[in-house]
C-alpha positions as CSV (number, residue, x, y, z in Angstrom):
1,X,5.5,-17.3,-18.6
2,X,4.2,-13.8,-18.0
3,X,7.2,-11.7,-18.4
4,X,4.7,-8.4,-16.2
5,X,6.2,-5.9,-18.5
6,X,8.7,-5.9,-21.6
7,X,12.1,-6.5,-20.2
8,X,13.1,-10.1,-21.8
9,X,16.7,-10.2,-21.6
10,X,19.7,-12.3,-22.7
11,X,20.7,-13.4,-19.0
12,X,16.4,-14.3,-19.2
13,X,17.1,-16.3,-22.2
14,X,20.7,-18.4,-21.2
15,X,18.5,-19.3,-18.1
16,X,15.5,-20.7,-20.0
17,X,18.3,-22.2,-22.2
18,X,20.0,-24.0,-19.0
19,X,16.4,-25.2,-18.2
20,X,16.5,-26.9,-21.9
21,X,13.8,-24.6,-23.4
22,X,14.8,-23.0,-26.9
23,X,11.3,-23.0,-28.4
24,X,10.4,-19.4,-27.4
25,X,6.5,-17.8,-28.6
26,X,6.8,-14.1,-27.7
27,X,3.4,-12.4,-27.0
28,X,3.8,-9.0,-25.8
29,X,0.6,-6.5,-25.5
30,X,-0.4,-5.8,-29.5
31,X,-0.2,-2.1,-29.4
32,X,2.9,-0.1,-30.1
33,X,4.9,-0.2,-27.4
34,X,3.8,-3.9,-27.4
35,X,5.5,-3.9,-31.0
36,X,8.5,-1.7,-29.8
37,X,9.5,-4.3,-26.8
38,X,9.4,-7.2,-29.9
39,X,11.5,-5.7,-31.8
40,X,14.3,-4.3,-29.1
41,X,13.9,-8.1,-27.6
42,X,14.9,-9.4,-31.3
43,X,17.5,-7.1,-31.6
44,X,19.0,-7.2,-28.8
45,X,18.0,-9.9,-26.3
46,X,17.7,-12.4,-29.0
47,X,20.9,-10.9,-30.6
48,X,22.8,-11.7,-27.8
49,X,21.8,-15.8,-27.3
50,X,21.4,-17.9,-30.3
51,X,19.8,-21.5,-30.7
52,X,16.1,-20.3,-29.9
53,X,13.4,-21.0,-32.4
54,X,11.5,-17.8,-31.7
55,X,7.7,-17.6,-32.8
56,X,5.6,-13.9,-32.5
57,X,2.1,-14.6,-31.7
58,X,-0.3,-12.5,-34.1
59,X,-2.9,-10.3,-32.8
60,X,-6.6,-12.1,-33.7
61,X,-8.5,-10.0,-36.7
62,X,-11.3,-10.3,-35.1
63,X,-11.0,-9.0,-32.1
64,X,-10.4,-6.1,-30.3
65,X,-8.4,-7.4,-27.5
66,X,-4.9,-5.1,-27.4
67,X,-3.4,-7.4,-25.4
68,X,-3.5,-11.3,-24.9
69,X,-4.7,-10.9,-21.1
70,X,-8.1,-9.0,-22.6
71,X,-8.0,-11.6,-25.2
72,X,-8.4,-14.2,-22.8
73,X,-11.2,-12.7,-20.6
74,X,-13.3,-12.5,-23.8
75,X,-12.3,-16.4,-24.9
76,X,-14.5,-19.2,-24.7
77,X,-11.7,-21.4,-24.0
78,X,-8.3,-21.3,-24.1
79,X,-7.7,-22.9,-27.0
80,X,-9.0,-19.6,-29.1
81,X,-5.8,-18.2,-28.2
82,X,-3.7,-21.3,-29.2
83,X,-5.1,-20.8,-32.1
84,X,-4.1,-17.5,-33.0
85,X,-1.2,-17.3,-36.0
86,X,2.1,-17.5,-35.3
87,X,4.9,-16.2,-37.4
88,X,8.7,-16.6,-37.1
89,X,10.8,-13.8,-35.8
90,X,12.4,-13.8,-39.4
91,X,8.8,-13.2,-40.9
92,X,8.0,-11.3,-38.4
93,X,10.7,-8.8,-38.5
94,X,10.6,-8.9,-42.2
95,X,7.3,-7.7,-42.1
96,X,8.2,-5.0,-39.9
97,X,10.3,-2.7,-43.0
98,X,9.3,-0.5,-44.8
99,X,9.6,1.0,-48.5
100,X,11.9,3.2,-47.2
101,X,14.5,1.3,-45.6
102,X,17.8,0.4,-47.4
103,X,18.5,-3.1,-48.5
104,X,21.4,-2.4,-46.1
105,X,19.3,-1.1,-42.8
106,X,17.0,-4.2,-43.3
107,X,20.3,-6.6,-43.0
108,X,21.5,-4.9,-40.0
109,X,18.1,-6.0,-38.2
110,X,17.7,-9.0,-40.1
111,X,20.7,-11.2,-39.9
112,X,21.0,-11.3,-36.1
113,X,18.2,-13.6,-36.6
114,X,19.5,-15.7,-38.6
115,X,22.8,-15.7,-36.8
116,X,20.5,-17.1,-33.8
117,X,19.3,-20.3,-35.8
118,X,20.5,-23.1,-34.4
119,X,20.8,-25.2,-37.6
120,X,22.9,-24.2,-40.4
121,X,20.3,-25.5,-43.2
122,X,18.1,-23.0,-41.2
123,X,20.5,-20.2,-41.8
124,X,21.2,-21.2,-45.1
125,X,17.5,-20.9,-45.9
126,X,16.8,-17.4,-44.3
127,X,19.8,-16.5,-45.5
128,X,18.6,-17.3,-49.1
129,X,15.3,-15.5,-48.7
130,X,17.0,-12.4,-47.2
131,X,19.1,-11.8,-50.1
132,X,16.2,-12.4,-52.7
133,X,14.4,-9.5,-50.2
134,X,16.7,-6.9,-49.9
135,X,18.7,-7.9,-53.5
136,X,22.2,-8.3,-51.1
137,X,24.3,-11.3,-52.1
138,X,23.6,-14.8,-50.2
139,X,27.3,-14.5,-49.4
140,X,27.7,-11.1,-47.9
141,X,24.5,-11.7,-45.4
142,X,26.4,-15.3,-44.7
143,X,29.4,-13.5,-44.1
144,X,28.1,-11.4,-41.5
145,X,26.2,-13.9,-40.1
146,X,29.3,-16.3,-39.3
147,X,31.1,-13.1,-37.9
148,X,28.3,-12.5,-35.1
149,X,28.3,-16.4,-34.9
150,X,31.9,-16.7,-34.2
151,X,32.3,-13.3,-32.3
152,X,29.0,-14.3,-29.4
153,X,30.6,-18.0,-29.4
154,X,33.9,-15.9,-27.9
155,X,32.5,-13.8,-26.1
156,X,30.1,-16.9,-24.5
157,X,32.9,-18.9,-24.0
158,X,34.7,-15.8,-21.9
159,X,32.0,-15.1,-19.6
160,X,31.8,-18.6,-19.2
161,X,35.5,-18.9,-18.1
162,X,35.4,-16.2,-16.0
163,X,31.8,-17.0,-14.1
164,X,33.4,-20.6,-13.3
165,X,36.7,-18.6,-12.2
166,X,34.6,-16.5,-10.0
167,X,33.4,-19.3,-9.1
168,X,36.3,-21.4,-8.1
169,X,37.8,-18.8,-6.3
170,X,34.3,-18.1,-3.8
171,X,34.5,-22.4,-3.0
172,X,38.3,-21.7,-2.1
173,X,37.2,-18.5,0.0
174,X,34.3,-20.7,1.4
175,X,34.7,-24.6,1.1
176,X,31.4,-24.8,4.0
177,X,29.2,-22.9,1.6
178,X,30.4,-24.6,-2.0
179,X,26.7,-26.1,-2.8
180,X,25.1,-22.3,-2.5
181,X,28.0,-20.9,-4.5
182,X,27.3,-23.4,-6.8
183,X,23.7,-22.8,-7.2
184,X,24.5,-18.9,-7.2
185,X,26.7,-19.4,-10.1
């Protein structure tokens, strides 16, 4: 899907989620601002909505394509770009620090990922690799990561609620149009 700029959002994401996607392989331009919209999506979008496996698609080293539409115009086939690595948001973002960020700056952009993982070996894993990274304990980062865990599973289960009380109170309003409320909703 061509998102025709960088605004990927959370209410993007619970609607690829309803449609039963949660494999996710982000491809924004490779420039800067490219770079920039992956790392706001991860930290915030992908913040916001876990259970996506989320996969950052690598610019080629052999080319000079800064984004994957120039990519593609130059391709033999399709497949070319298919090819192209793929890292995890984890490695990705990882990646992204530098030497002179603090063990504790690199957490506070790191464990919202993990907190998205749907499985909890997956967690446990990152989690594990994290604290080797930055030199944190394994238990602090798990400890924040079951407090954003706990905290978006609220606040989930809120809007929720009130969406489907918004809801039930437009069919009572207008029993005639219940299927289009529905569908609105």
């Amino acid at each position: 899907v061509a998102a025709c700029g960088t605004a990927l959002t959370a209410d993007h994401l619970l609607y690829l989620k309803s449609l039963g996607i949660n494999n996710l392989f982000l491809n924004f331009d490779w420039d800067n601002p490219g770079t920039i919209a992956t790392q706001r999506f991860l930290e915030n979008a992908l913040a916001e909505v876990k259970g996506f496996s989320v996969n950052i698609i690598q610019a080629p080293t052999d080319a000079l394509a800064k984004d994957p539409d120039e990519f593609l115009k130059h391709a033999t086939d399709a497949t070319t770009y298919l090819n192209l690595t793929k890292q995890t948001a984890f490695e990705w973002q990882l990646e992204q620090s530098s030497d002179n960020d603090s063990p504790d700056t690199i957490c506070e952009r790191m464990v919202p990922i993990i907190a998205t993982e749907a499985t909890a070996v997956r967690r446990e894993v990152l989690a594990r690799q994290l604290s080797a990274f930055t030199g944190l304990s394994y238990q602090s980062i798990m400890a924040d990561v079951f407090s954003i865990r706990s905290s978006k599973t609220d606040e989930r289960r809120e809007r929720i609620i009130a969406a489907t009380e918004q809801l039930i109170k437009d069919v009572q309003s207008d029993p005639d149009n219940a299927l289009a409320l529905a569908a609105q909703h």
